[in-house]
N, C-alpha and C positions, 0 to 999 in steps of 0.2 A: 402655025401654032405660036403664038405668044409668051413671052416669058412666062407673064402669071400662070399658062395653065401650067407650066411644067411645076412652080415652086410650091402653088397652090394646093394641088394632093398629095407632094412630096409634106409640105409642113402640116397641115390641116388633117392630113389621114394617116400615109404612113407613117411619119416620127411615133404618133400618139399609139399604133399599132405594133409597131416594134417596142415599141414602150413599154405594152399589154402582152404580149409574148412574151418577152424577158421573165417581167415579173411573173405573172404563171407560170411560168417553164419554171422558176427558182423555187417558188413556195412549191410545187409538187414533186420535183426531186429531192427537195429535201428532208421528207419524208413520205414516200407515193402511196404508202399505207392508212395511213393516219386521215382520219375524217374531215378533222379540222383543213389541212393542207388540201384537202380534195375538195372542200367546198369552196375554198378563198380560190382556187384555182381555176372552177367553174364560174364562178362572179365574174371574174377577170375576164375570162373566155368570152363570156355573154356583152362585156363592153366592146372587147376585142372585133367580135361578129357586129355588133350594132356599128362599130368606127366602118369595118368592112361592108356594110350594106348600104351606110352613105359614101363610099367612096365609089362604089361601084352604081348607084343612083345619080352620083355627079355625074357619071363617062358615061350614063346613058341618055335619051333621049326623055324629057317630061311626062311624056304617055306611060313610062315603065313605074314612073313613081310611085302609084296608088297604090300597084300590086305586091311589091316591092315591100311597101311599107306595113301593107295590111299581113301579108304571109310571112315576111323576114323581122322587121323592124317592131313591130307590134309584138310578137310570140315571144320574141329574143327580151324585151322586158318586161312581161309578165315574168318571167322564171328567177328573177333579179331577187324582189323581194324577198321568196319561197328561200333561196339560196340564203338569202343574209337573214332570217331568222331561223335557218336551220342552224348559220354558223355561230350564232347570239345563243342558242340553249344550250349548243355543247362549251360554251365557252363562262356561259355561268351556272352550268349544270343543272339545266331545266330539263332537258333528256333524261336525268336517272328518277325525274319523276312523273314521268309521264307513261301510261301502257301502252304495251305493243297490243294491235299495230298501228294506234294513233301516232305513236312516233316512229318514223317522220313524217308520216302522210298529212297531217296536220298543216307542218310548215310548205308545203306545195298543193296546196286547196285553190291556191288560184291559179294552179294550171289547166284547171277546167275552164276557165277562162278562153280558152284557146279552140277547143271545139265549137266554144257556144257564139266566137266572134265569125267563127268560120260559117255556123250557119246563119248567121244574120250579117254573113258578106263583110263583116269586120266594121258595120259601121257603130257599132256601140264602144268600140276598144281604138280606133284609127280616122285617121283623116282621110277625108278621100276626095280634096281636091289641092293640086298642089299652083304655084306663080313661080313664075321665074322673075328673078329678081338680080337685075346683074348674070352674074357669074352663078348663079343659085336657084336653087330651085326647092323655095321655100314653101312649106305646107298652109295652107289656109286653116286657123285655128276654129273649130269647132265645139261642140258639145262635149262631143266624145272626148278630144283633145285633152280641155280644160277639168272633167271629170276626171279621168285617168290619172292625168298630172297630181288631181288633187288629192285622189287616194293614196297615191305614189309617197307625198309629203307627209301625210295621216300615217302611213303605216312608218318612215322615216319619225315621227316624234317618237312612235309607241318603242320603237326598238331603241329611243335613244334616253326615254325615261326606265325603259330594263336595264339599259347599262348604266345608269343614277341610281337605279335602285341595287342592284347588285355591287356596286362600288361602296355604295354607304351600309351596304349590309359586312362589308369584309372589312376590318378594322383593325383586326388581332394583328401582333407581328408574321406570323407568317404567309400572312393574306397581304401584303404589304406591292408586293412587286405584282401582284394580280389585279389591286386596286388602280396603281399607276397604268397599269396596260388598258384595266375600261376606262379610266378619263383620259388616255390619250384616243380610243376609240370613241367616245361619249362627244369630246370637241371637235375629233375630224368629219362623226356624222352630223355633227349638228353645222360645222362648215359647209358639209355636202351637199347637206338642205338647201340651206341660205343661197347656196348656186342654182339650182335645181328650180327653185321658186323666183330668184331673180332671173335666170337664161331661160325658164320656163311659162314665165306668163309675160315676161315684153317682148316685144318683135322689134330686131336691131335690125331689118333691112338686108344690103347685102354687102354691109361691114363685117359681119361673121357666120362661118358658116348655119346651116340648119339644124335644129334641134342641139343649140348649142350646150343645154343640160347634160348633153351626157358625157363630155371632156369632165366632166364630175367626177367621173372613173379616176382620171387620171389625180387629184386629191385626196380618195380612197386610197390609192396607193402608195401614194406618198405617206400617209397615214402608217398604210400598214407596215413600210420600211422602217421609217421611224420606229412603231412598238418592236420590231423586229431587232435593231439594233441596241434599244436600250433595256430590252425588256424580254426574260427569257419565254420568247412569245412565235409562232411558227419555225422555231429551229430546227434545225438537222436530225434527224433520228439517231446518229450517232454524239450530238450535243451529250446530252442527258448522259453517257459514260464518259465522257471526257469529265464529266462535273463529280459522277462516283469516283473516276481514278483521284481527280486531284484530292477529294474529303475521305477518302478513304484510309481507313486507323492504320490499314496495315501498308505496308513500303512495295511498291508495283513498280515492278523493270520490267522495259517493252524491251524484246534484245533481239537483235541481228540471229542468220543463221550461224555466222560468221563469230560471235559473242557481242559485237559492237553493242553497245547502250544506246537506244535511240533515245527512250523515254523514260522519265523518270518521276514518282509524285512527291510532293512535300515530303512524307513518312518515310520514302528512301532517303532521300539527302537529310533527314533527320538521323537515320540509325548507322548511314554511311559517311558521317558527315567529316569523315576524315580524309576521305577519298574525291575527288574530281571526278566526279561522275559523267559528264557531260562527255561525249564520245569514248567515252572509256571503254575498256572490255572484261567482262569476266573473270578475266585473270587478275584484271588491278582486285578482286575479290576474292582469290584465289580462290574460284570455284570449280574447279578442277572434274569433281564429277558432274555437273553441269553442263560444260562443256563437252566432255563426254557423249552424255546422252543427246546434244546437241549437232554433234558432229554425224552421231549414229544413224538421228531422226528419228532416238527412240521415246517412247513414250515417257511423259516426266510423273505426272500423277501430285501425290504426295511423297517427298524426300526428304531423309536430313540430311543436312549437309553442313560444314563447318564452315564460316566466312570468315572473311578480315575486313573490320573497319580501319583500316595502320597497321597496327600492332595488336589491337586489340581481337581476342578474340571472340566467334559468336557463332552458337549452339543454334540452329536455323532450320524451319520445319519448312521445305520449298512448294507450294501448290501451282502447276506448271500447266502449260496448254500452248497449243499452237493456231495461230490467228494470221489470216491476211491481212497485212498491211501497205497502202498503197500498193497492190498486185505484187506483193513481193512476201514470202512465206517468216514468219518472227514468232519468237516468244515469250509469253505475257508470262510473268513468275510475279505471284505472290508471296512474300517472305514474312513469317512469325518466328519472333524470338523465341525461342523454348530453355536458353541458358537457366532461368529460372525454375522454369518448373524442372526440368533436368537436373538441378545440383539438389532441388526437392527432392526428387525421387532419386538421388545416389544417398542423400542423408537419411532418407526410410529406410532403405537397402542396408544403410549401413550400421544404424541404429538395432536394424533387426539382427543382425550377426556381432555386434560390439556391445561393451559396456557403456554406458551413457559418460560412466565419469572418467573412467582412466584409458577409454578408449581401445582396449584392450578384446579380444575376441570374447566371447561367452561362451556359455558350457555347450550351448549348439553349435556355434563355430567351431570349438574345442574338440567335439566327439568328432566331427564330420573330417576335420584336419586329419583327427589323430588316426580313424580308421582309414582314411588315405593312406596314410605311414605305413601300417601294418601291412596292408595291403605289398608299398613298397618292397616295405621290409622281407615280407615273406618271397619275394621275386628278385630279393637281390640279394638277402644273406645278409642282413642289415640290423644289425642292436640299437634297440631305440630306450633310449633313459625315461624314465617316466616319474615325475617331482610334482608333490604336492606341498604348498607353503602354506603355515598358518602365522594368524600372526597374535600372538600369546600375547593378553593383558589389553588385547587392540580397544575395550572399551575403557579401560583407565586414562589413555593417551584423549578419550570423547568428552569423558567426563571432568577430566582435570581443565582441559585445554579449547573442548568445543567441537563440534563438527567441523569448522575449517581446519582447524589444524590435522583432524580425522581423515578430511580430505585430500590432505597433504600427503600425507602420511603415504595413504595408498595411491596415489598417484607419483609418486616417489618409490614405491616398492617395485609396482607396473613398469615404470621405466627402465630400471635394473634387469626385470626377468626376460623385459622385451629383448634386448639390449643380447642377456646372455641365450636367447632361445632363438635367437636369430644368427645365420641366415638356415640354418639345418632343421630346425626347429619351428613349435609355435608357444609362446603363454599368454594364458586366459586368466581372466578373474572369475571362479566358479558364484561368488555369491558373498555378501560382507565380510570377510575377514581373510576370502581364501582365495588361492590362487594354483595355479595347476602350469607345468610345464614341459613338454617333452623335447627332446633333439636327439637323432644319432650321436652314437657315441664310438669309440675304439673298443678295445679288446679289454682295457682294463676299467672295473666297476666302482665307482664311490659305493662307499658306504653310508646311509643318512646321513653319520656325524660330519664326514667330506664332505659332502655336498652341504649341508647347512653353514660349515664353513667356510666354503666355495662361493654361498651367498651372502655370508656374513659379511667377509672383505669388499665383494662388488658395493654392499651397503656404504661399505667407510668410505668409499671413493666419492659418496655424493652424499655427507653427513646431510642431515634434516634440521633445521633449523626453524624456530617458528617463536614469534615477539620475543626474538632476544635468546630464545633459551633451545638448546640441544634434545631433540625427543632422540631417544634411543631407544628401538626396536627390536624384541626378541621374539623370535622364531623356533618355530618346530617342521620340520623336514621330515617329510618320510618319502621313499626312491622304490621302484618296481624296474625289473628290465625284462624289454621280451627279447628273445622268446621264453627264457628261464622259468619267470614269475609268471608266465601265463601269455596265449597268443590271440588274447581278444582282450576290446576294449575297459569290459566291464571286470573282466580278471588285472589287468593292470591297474585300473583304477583303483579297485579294491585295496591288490596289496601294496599300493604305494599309501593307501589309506591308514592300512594295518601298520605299515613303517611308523607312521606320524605319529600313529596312537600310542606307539611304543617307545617311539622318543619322550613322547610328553611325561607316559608312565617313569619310566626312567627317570625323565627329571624331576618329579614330582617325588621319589623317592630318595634320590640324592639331595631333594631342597629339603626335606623329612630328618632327612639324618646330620646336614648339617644344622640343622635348628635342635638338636637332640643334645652335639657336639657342645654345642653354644651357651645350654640351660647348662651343661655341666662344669 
């Protein structure tokens, strides 16, 4: 044996076959589902068999050739075609308009081609006389031959004026990356041709080998690597989530069982962006319950959970699951901020039970506190004060001065009651001008005029002031104590009500007689 025969089907067959195996074996793993990968993968194959049937028509004897070529060589590209306008409709979406069951029976019509060569012995589709020529054993070109070839090239324009017309149909931006993948498809078939047509109607002798058109494949494929690499074009079936992790609004940690951070997308190292995330763990997040159910292998679901960006802190709704990763078990945590909508909903919460302006509980907060007490009170032997404030002339202070200063006013009063009804105690503002307070108290009782005086002083400690000038506020006090005055809410309130009214009366009679005093 001679050196050429050994390099001769090493270069000329197998390289070109190991070639066509790689590449098929990659496009169909990488997604073995998907149509698209399953057609490009059969092309492939169909070149792969055709390299394969002239490798093995070299290593036989001349007499094998006709047969060879008519059963193996012949069938194996009829189905080529079929295959590459199947994979041309799904890729400019000629499939979602076509009915079943024309689609895809349609694009494989010429594989009837294949019985009707069989019964006319192949000579309408194949050559059937071959020459040796050298080292070859080259087919004598006939009818059939030069026909074939040339419907071969006919159907090669048509698919190559769909992919021009499909390219010049998509123009918008987001048709942009689809446009560039048909005219790099659009030029490598129209490459493919141009070989196909050139190795296909000259006869080079036995400078190269036979039916040198179909090393075309290998073009094709280059082709396809190419759109593959620069163009998001038969990718991985897990591509397509790598591209939602990374544009995805919300912040995605891939995590170790362990807590380790393997992955992480832009919107994490956005909202973590004070931390080093990059092999970090859990902890640097102090996610404590996390880890937890991490440790446990318990189900994560939806959870809140409080994190740390640094110092800062973050109110965090967790959506969790567990996923294989490189054969190794991890979890995917989806993280939304909820700080906001959570200090929303403490400001409803608390709006609902407080006064908008002095902050101060309302007459619902007030009753519900108060009947707690009572409650206490009644199980522990507990006297509880019970003060209602008014505030006498409070629209003269509106009128002279304005609602800010009005403002002031009771906000400056609120802080005083708070102040004194704390920590044993609670006071409310029941509604413009009044104010309500209760606390345990000892054995010995104010009497209104104490107790208003008790608030008078607290007053002077935090005079009122407003553009320059002193408001001085006067008050009426009226006091209830249980159990004495009554052992429910609405009895307390009452005569702590009656107290007040009796102060005012009172004063309203001594401000009476000193104006009487006065005229005289």
């Amino acid at each position: 044996m001679s050196p050429s025969e050994v390099w001769i089907p090493i270069v000329c067959y197998w390289v070109p076959m190991l070639l066509f195996f790689y590449m098929g074996a990659e496009v169909l793993l990488r997604n073995p589902r998907k149509i698209e990968h399953i057609l490009v993968s059969l092309s492939i194959l169909c070149y792969f068999l055709l390299l394969l049937e002239e490798y093995i028509r070299y290593m036989l004897p001349i007499e094998y050739s006709p047969v060879l070529a008519a059963v193996w060589f012949s069938n194996i590209g009829i189905a080529i075609p079929g295959l590459g306008f199947h994979l041309l409709a799904k890729l400019i979406g000629l499939d979602k308009h076509l009915p079943r069951p024309w689609y895809p029976l349609i694009f494989h019509i010429l594989l009837l081609a294949i019985p009707a060569g069989l019964l006319s012995h192949q000579e309408l589709i194949s050559v059937q006389q071959f020459k040796e020529v050298g080292v070859w054993k080259w087919p004598v070109a006939n009818d059939a031959y030069y026909g074939t070839l040339t419907v071969s090239l006919m159907l090669s324009m048509i698919s190559i004026l769909m992919l021009r017309f499909a390219r010049k149909r998509k123009r918008d931006a987001a048709s942009k990356e689809h446009e560039g993948i048909f005219k790099l498809l659009e030029y490598g078939s129209l490459v493919t041709a141009c070989w196909v047509a050139v190795f296909g109607y000259s006869q080079f002798g036995n400078v190269i080998p036979p039916y040198p058109y179909i090393y075309a494949g290998l073009i094709w494929c280059f082709v396809l690597r190419l759109a593959m690499q620069k163009y998001e074009f038969l990718n991985h079936s897990s591509h397509r989530y790598e591209k939602l992790f990374q544009l995805n609004p919300l912040p995605i940690l891939l995590v170790a069982m362990d807590g380790t951070i393997k992955e992480v997308n832009p919107s994490a190292r956005q909202m973590f962006d004070r931390v080093a995330l990059d092999s970090a763990k859990l902890t640097a997040l102090q996610g404590g319950v996390l880890m937890e159910r991490l440790q446990d292998r318990a189900e994560i679901g939806e959870l809140e959970a409080v994190l740390y960006n640094g110092d800062r802190v973050l109110e965090t709704l967790v959506y969790g699951d567990y996923v294989t990763f490189h054969n190794e078990p991890h979890a995917i945590l989806l993280i939304r901020d909820i700080g906001a909508r959570n200090e929303y909903m403490r400001q409803v919460a608390f709006m609902a039970y407080h006064d908008a302006l002095t902050e101060l509980p309302n007459r619902r907060h007030f009753t519900e506190r108060l009947e707690q007490a009572i409650a206490e009170a009644q199980q522990h032997g507990i006297k509880l004060l019970v003060m209602i404030i008014d505030l006498d002339d409070f629209k003269l202070i509106n009128d002279w001065f304005g609602h800010e200063a009005g403002d002031l006013v009771l906000c400056r009063v609120a802080s005083v009651l708070r102040r004194a009804a704390e920590p044993a105690g609670v006071a409310a503002r029941l509604g413009g001008d009044e104010f309500v307070l209760f606390h345990s108290v000892s054995s010995y009782e104010w009497t209104a005029e104490e107790a208003l005086r008790w608030v008078e002083e607290a007053m002077k400690q935090e005079p009122i002031e407003y553009d320059g000038e002193r408001l001085d506020v006067q008050m009426s006090v009226g006091v209830s104590y249980y159990p004495q005055d009554g052992d429910t809410l609405d009895e307390l309130l009452k005569q702590a009500d009656k107290s007040m009214y009796d102060m005012k009366h009172r004063r309203k009679i001594l401000q009476a007689s000193e104006e009487n005093d006065a005229s005289l």
